[in-house]
DSSP file (Angstrom, degrees, kcal/mol; ACC not computed):
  #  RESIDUE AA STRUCTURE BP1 BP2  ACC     N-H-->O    O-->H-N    N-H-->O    O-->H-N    TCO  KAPPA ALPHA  PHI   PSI    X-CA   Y-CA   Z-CA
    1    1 A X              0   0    0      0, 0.0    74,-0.4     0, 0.0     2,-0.2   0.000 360.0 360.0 360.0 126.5   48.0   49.5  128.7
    2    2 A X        +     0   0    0     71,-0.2     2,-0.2    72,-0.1    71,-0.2  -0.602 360.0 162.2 -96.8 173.6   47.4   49.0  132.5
    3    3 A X  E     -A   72   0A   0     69,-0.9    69,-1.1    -2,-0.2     2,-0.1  -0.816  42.5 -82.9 176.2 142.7   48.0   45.9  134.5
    4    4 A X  E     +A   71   0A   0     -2,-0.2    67,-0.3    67,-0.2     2,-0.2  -0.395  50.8 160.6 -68.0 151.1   48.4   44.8  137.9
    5    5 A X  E     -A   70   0A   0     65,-1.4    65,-2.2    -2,-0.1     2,-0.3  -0.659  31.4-121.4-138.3 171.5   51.6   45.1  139.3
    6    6 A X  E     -AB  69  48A   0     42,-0.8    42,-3.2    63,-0.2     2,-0.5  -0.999  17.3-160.5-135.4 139.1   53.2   45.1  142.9
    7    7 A X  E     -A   68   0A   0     61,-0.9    61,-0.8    -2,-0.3     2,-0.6  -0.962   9.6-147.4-122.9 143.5   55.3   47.9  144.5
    8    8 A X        +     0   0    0     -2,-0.5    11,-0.6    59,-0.2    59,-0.2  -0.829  31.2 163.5-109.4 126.0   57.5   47.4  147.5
    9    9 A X  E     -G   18   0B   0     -2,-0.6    56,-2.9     9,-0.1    57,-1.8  -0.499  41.5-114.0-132.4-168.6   57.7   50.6  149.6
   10   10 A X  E     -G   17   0B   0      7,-1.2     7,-2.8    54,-0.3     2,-0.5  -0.996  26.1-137.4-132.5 139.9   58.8   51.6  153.2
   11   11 A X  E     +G   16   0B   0     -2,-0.5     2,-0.3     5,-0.2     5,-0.2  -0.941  34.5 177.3-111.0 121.6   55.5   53.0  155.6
   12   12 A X  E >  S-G   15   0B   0      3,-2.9     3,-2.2    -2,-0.5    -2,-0.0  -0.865  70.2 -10.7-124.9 135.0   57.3   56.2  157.3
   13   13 A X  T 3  S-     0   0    0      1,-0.3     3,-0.1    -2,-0.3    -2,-0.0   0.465 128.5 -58.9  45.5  27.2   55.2   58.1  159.5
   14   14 A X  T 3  S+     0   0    0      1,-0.3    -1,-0.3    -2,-0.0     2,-0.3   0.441 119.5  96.5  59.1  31.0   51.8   56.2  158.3
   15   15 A X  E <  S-G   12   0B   0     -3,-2.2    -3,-2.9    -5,-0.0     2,-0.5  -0.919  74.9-124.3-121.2 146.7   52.3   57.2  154.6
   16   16 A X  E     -GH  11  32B   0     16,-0.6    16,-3.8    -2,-0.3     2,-0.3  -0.878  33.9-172.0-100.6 126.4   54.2   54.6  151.9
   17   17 A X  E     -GH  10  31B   0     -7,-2.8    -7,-1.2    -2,-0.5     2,-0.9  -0.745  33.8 -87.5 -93.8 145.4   56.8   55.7  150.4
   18   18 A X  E     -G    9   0B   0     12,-3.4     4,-0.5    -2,-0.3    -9,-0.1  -0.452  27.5-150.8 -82.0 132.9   59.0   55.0  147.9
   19   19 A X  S >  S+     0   0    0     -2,-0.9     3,-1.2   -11,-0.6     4,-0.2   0.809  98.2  49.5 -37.5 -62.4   62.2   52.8  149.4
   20   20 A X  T 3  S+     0   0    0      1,-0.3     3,-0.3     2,-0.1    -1,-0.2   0.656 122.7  24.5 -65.6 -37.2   64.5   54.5  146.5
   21   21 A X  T >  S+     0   0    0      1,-0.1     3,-0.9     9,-0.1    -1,-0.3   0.048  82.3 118.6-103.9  36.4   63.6   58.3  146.8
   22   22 A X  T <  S+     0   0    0     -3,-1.2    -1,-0.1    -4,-0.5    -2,-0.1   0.814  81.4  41.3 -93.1 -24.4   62.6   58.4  150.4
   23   23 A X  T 3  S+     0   0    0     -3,-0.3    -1,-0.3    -4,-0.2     2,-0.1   0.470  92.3 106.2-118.1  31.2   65.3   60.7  151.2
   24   24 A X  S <  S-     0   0    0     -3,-0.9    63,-0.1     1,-0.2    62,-0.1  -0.182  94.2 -66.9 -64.3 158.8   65.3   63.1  148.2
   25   25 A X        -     0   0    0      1,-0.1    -1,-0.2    -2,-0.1     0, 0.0   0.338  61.8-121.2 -10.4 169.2   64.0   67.0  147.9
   26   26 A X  S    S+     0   0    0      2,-0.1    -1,-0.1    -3,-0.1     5,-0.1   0.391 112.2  80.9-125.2  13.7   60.0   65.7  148.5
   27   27 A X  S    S+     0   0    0      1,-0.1    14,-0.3     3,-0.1    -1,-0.0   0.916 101.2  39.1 -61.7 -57.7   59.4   67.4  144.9
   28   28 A X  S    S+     0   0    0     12,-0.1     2,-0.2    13,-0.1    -2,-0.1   0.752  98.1 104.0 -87.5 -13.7   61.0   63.7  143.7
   29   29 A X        -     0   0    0     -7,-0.1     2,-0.4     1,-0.1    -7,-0.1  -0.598  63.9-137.3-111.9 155.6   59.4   61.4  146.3
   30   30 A X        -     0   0    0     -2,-0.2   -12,-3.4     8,-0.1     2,-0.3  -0.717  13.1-167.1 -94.2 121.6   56.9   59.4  145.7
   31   31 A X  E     -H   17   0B   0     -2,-0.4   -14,-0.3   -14,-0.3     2,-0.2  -0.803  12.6-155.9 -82.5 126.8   54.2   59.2  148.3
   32   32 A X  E     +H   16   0B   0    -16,-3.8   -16,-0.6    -2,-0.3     2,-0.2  -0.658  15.9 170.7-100.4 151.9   51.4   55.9  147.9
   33   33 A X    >   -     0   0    0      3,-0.3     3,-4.5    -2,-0.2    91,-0.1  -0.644  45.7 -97.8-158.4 120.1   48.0   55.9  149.3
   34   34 A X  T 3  S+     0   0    0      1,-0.3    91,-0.2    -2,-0.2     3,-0.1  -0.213 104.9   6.6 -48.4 113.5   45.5   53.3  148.5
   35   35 A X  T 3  S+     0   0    0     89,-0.4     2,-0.3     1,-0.3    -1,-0.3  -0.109 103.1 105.4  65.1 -15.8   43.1   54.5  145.5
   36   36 A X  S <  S-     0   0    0     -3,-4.5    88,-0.5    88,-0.3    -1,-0.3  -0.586  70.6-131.7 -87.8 159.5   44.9   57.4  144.9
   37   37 A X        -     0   0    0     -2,-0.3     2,-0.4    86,-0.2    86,-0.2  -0.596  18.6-161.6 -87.0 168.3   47.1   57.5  141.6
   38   38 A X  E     -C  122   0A   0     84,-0.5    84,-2.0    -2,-0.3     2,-0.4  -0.928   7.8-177.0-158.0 124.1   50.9   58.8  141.9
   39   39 A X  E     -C  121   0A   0     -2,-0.4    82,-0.1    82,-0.2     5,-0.1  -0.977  30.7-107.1-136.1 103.2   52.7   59.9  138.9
   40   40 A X        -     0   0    0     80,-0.6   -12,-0.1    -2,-0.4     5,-0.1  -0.412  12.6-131.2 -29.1 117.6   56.6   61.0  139.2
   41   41 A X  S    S-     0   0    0    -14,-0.3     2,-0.4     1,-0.2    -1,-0.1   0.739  98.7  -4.0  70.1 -72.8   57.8   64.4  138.9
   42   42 A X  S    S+     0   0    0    -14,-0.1    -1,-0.2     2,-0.0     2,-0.1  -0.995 124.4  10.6-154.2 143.8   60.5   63.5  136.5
   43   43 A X  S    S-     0   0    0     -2,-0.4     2,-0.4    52,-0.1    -3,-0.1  -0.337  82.2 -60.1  84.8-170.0   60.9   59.3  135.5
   44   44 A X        -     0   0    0     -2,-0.1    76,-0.2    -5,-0.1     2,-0.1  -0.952  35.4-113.2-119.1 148.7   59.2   56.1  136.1
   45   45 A X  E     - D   0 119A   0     74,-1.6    74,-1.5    -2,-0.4     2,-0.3  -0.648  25.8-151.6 -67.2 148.8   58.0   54.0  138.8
   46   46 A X  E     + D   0 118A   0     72,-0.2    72,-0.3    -2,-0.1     2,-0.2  -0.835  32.5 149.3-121.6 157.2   59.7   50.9  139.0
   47   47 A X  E     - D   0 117A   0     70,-2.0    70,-4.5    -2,-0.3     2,-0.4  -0.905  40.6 -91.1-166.4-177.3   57.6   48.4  140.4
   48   48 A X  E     -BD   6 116A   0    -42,-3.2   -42,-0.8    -2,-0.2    68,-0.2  -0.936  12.8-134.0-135.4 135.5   57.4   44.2  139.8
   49   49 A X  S    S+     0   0    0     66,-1.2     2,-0.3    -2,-0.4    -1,-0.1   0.673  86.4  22.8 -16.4 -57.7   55.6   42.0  137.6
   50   50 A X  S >> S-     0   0    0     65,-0.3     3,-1.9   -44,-0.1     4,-1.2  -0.980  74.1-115.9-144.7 150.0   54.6   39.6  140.0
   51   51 A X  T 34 S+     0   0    0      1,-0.3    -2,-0.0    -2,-0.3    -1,-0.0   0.546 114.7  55.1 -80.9 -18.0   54.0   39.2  144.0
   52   52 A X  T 34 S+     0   0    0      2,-0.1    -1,-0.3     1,-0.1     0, 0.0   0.673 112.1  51.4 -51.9 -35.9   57.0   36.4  144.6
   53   53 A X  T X> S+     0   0    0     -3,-1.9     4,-1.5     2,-0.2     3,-0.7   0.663 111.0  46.2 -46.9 -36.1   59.3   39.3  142.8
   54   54 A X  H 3X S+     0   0    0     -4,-1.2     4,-0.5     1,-0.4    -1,-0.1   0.649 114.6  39.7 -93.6 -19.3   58.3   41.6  144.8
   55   55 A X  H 34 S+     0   0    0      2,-0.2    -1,-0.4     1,-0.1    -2,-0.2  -0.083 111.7  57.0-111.1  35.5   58.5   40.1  148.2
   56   56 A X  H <4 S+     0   0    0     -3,-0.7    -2,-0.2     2,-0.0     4,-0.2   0.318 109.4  47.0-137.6 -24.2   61.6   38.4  147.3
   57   57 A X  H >X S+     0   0    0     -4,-1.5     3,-2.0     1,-0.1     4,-1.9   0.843 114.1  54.1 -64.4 -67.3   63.3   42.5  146.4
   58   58 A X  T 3< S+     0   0    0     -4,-0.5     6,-0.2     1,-0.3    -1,-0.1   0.761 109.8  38.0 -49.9 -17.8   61.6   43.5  149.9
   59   59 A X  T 34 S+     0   0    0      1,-0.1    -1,-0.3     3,-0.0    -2,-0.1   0.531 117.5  61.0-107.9   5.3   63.3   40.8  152.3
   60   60 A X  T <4 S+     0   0    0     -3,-2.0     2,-0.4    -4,-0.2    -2,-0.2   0.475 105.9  50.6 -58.0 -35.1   66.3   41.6  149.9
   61   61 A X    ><  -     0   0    0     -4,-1.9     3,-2.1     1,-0.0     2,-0.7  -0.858  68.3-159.2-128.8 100.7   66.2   45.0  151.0
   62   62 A X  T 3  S+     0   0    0     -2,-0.4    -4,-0.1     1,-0.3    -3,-0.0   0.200  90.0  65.2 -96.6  32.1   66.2   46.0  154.8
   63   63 A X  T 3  S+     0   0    0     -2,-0.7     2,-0.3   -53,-0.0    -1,-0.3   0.122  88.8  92.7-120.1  29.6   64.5   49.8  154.0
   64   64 A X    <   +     0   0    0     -3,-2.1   -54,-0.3    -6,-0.2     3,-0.1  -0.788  41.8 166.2-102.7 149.4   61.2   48.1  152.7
   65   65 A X        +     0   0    0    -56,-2.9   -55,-0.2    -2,-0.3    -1,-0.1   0.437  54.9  17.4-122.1 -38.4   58.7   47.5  154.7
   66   66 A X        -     0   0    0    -57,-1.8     2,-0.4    61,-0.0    61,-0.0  -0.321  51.9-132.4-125.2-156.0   55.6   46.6  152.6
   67   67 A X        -     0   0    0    -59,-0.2    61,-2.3    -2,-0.1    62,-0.9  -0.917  21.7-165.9-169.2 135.9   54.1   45.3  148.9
   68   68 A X  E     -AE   7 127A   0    -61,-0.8   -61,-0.9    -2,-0.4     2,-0.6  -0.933   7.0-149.7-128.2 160.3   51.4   47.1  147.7
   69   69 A X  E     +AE   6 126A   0     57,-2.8    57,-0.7    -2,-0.4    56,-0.6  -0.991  38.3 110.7-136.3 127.0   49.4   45.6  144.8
   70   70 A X  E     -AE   5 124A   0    -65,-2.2   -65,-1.4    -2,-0.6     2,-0.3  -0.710  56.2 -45.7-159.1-148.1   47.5   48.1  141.9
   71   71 A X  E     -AE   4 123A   0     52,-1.5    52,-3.3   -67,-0.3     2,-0.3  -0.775  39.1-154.5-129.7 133.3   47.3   49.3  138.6
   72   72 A X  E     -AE   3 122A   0    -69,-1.1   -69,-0.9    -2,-0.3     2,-0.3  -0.732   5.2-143.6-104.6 161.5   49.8   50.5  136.3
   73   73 A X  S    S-     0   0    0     48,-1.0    47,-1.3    -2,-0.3    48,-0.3  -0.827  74.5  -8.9-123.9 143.2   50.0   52.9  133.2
   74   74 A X  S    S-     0   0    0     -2,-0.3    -1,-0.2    45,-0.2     2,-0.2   0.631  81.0-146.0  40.0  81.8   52.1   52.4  130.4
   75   75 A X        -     0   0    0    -74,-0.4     2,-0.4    44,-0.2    44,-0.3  -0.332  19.0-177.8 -83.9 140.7   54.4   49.7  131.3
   76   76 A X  B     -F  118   0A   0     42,-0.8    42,-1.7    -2,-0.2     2,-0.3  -0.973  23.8-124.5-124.4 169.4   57.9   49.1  130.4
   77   77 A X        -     0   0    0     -2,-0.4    40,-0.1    40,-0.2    39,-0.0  -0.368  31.2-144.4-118.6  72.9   60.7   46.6  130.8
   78   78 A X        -     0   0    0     -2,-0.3     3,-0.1     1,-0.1    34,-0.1   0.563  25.2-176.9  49.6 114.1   63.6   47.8  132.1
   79   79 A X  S    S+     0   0    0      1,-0.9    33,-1.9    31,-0.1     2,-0.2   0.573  71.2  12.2-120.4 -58.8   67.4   47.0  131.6
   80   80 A X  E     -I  111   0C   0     31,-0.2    -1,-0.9    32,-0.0     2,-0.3  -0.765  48.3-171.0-129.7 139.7   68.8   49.0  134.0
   81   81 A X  E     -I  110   0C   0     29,-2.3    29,-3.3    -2,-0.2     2,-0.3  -0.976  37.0 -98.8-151.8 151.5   68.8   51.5  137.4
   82   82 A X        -     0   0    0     -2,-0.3    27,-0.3    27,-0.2    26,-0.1  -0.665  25.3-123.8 -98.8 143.8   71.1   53.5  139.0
   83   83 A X  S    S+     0   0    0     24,-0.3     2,-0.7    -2,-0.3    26,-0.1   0.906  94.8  25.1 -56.4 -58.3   72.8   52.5  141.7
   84   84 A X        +     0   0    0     24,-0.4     3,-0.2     1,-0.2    -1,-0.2  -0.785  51.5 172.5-120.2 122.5   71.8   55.2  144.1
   85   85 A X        +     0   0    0     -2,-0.7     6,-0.2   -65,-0.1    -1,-0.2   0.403  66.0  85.8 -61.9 -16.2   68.5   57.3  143.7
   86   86 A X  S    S+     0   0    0      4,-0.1     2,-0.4   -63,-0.1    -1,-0.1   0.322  71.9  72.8-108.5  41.3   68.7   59.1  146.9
   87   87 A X  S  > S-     0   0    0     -3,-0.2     4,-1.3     1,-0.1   -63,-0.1  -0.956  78.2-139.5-125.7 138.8   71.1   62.2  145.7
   88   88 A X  H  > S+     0   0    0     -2,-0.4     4,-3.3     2,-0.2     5,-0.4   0.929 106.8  61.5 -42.7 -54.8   68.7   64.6  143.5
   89   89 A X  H  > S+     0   0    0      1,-0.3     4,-1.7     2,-0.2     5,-0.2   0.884 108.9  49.5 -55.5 -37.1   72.3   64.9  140.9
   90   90 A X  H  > S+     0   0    0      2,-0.2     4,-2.3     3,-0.2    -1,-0.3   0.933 111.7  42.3 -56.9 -56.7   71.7   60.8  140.6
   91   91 A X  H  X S+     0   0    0     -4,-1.3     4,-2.2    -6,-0.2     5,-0.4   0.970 119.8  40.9 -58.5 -64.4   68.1   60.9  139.8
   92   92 A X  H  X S+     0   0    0     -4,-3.3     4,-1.5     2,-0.2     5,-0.4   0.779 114.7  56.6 -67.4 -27.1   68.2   63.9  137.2
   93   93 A X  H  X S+     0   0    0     -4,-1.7     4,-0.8    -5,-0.4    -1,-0.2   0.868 114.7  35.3 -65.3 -52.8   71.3   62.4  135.9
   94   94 A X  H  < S+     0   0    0     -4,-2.3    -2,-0.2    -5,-0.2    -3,-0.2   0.970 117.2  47.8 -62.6 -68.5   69.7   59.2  135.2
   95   95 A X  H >X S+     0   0    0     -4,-2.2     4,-2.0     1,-0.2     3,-1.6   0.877 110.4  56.5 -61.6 -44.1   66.2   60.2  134.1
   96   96 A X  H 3X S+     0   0    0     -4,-1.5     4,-2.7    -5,-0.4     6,-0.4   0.978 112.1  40.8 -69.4 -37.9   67.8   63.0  131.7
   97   97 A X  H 3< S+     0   0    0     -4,-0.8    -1,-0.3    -5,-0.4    -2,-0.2   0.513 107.6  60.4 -84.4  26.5   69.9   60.4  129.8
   98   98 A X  H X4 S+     0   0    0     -3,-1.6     3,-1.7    -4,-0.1    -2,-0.2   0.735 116.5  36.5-126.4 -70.9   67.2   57.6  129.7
   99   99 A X  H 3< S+     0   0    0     -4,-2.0    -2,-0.2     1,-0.3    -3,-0.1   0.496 110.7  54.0 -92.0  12.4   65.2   60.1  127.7
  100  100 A X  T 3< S-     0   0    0     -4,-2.7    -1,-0.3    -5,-0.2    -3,-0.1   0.252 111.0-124.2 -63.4  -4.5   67.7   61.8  125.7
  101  101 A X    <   +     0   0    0     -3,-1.7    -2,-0.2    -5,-0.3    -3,-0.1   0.566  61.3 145.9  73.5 -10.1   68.7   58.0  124.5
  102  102 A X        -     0   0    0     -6,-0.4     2,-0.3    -4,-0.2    -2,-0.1  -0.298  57.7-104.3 -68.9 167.8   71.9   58.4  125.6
  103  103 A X        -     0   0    0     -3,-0.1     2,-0.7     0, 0.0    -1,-0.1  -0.574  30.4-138.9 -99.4 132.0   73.7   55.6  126.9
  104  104 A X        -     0   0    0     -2,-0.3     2,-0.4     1,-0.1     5,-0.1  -0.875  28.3-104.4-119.8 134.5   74.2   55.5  130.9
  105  105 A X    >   -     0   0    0     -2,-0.7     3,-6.5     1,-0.1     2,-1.8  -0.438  12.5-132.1 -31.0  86.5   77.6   54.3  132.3
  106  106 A X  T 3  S+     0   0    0     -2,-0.4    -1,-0.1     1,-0.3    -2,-0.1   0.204 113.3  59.3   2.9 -19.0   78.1   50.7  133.9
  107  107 A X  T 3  S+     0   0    0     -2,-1.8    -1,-0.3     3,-0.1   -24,-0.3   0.739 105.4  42.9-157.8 -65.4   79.6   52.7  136.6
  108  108 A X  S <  S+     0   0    0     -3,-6.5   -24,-0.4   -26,-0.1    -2,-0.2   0.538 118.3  46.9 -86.3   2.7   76.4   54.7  137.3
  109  109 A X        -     0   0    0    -27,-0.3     2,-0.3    -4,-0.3   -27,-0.2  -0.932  50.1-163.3-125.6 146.2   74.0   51.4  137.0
  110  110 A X  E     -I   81   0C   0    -29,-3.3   -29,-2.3    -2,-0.2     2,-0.1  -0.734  39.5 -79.1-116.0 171.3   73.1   48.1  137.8
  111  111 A X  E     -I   80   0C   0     -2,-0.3     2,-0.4   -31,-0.2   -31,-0.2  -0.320  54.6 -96.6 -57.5 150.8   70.7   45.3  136.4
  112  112 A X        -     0   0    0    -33,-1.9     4,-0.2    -2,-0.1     3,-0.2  -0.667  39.4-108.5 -75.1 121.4   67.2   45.4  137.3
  113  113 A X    >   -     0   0    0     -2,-0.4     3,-1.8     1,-0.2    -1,-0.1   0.043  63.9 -75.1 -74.5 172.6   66.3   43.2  140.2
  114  114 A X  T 3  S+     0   0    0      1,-0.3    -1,-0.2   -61,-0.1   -57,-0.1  -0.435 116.5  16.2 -85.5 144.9   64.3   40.1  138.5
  115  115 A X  T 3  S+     0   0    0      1,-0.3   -66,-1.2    -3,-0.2   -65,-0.3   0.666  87.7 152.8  74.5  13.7   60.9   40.6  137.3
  116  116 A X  E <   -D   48   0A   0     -3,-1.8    -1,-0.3   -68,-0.2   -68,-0.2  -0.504  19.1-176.9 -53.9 134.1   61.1   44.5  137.5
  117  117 A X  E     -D   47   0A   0    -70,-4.5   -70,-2.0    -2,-0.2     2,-0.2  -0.694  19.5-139.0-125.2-162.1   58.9   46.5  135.1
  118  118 A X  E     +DF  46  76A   0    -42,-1.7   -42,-0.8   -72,-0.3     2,-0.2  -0.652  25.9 175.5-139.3 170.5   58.9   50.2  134.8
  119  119 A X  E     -D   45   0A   0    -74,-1.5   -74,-1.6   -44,-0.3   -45,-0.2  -0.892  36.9-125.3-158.7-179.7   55.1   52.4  134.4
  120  120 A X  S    S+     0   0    0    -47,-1.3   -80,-0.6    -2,-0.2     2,-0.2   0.882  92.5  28.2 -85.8 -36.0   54.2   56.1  134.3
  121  121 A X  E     -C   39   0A   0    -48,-0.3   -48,-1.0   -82,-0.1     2,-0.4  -0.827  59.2-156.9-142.8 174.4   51.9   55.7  137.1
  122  122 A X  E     +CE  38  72A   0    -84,-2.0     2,-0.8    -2,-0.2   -84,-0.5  -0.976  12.7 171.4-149.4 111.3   51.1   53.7  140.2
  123  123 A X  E     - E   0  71A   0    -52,-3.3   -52,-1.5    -2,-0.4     2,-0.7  -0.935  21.9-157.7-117.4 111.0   47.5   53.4  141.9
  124  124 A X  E     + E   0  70A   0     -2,-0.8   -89,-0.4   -88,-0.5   -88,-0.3  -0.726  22.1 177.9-105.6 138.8   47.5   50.9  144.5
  125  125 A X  E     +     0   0A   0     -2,-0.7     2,-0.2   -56,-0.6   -55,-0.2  -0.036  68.9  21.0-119.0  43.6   44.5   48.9  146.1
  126  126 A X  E     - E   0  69A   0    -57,-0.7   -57,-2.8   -59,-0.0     2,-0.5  -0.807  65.4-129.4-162.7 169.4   45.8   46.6  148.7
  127  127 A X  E     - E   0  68A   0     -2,-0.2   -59,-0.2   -59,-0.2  -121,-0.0  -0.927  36.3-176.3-118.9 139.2   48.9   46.5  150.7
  128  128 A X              0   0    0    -61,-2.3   -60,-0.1    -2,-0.5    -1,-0.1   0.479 360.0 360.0-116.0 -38.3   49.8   42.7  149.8
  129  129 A X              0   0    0    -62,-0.9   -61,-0.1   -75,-0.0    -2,-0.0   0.398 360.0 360.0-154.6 360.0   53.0   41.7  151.9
């Protein structure tokens, strides 16, 4: 099912990025560009329901810069994210036990900021905030 959604990203060198992997390998990070789709390497985009969520993570968070508003694929909701995406061992660490099922460590996660959803893929058409 798609549906619009909003992602809050950091604009680096005129390309949007994603805040959380911006300073992984560039195999894992996610690059935005308005019309284009972007689909993850290995995971989901995590992105928010609604455009008060989204702007309310982004003055929450002082490596955001923007809010982009598109279309999502194949939505989910979210429990949980690990605290730090920007070591590779974190990312793979995370993504491999979220689709083994296995159960990921309190330790290595937090709650999901409110009004997070998860999708496979992320086209945005407007930058929103």
């Amino acid at each position: 099912m798609n549906r619009v959604v909003y992602k809050v990203v950091t604009k680096k060198h005129g390309t949007f990025n994603s805040a959380m992997v911006e300073a992984l390998d560039e195999k894992y990070s996610l690059i935005y560009r308005i019309g284009v789709k972007t689909t993850p390497m290995i995971g989901r985009i995590f992105v928010f329901k609604d455009h008060s969520s989204a702007l309310e993570f982004k003055r929450n968070n002082h490596r955001t810069t923007n809010v982009l508003k598109g279309i999502a694929t194949d939505i989910g909701f979210p429990r949980i994210v690990s605290e730090n995406f920007m070591y590779e061992d974190s990312l793979l660490l995370f993504w491999g036990r979220k689709k083994a099922k296995k159960k990921i460590k309190w330790l290595d996660s937090k709650r999901v900021p409110p009004g997070t959803l998860s999708c496979s893929s992320f086209t945005p058409t407007d930058i929103v905030g």
